[in-house]
C-alpha positions in Angstrom: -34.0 -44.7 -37.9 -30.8 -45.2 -35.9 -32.3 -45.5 -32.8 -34.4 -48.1 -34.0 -31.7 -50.3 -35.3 -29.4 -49.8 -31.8 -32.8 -51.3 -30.4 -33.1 -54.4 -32.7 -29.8 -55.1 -33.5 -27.3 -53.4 -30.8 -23.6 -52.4 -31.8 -24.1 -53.2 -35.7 -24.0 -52.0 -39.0 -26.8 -49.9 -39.6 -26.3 -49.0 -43.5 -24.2 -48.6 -46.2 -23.5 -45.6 -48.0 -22.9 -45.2 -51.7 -21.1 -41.5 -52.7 -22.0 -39.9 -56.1 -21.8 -36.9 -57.9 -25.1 -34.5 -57.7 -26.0 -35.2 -60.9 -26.2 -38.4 -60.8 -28.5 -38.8 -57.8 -32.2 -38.7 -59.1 -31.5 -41.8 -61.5 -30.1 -43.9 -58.8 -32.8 -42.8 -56.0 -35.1 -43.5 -59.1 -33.6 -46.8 -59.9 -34.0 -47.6 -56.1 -37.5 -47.0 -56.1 -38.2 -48.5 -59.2 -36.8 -51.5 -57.8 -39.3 -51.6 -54.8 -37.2 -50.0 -52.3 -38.7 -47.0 -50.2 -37.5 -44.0 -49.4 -37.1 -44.0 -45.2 -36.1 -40.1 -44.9 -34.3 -37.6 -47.0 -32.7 -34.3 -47.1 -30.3 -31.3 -48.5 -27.7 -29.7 -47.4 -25.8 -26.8 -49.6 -23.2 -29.3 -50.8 -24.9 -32.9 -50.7 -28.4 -34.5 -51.4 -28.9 -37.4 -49.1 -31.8 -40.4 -49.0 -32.1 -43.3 -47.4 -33.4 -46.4 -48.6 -35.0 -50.1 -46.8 -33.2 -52.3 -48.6 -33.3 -54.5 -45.3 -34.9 -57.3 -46.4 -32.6 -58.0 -49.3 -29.2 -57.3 -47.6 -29.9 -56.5 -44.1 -29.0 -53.2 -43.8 -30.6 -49.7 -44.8 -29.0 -48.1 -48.1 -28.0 -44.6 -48.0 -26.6 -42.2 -51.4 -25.2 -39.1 -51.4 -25.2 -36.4 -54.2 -22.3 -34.7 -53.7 -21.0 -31.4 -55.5 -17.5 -30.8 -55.7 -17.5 -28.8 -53.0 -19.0 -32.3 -51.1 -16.6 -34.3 -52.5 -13.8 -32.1 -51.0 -15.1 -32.2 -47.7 -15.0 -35.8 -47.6 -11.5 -36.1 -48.6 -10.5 -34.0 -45.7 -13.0 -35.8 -43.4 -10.9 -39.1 -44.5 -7.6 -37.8 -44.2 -8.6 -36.1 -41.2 -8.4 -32.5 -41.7 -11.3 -30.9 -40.1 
């Protein structure tokens, strides 16, 4: 997937990403797919639950969310503030 925007588009925004709590996550990958937007890839990871979404050929760029736990959410506060 990220290859094959570097290839289209070059140096670019690829996607945009959309953080939310765990439980939350099956209505809006629901809502997304609902809405005629296809899941591209997926996966999980202990702390987060993560899909992406073409939404291309509305805003021209692929949407990603992320189900996050708390322990998630933590680790991208200290990503942020930069404590690795």
């Amino acid at each position: 997937m990220y290859q094959e925007s570097l290839d289209r588009h070059g140096d670019a925004v690829q996607h945009v990403a959309y953080w939310l709590d765990e439980a939350d996550y099956a209505a809006a990958a629901a809502h997304l797919e609902s809405s005629g937007y296809q899941e591209i890839q997926s996966f999980r990871l202990p702390m987060l639950r993560v899909g992406y979404y073409d939404t291309r050929r509305v805003i021209g760029v692929v949407t990603e969310i992320v189900g996050a736990s708390q322990e998630g959410h933590e680790l991208r506060r200290n990503l942020k503030s930069g404590k690795f």
